[in-house]
N, C-alpha and C positions, 0 to 999 in steps of 0.2 A: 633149457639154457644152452646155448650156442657152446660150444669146443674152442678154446682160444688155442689161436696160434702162436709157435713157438717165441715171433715178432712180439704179439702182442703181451705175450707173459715175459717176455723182457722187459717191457715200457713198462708195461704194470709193477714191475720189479722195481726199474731206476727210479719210476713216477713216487711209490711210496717212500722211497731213502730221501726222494728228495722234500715232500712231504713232509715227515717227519724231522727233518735238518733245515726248516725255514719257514716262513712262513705263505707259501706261493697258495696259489687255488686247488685246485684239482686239474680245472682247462691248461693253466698255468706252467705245475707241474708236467703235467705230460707232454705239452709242447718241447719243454725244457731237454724230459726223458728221449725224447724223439733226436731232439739235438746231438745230446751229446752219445745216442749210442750211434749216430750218424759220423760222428766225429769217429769212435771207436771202431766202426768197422771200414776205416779208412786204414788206420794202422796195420802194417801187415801181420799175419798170424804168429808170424818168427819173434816178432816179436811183444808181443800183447803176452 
C-alpha cells in the first residue's frame, strides 16, 4: 500500500466529514473535499 501524502490525508480527512454530513458519493465527496481545502488554503495563515 502506497504512503499517502500529507494532501491526500487532508482530502481523505474533509472527503469523510463530508460523507458522513450528506449524502454525496465518494467521486462527489472528494471533489467537493478538494474544493473547499482549495478555498482554505487561499486564506492566509494569520488568519485561519
Amino acid at each position: 500500500m502506497a504512503t499517502k501524502t500529507p494532501y491526500e490525508r487532508r482530502v481523505a480527512r474533509v472527503r469523510d466529514a463530508v460523507r458522513k454530513n450528506s449524502e454525496l458519493d465518494d467521486t462527489a465527496a472528494t471533489a467537493l473535499a478538494v474544493q473547499v481545502l482549495n478555498a482554505l488554503d487561499t486564506i492566509p495563515e494569520k488568519i485561519r
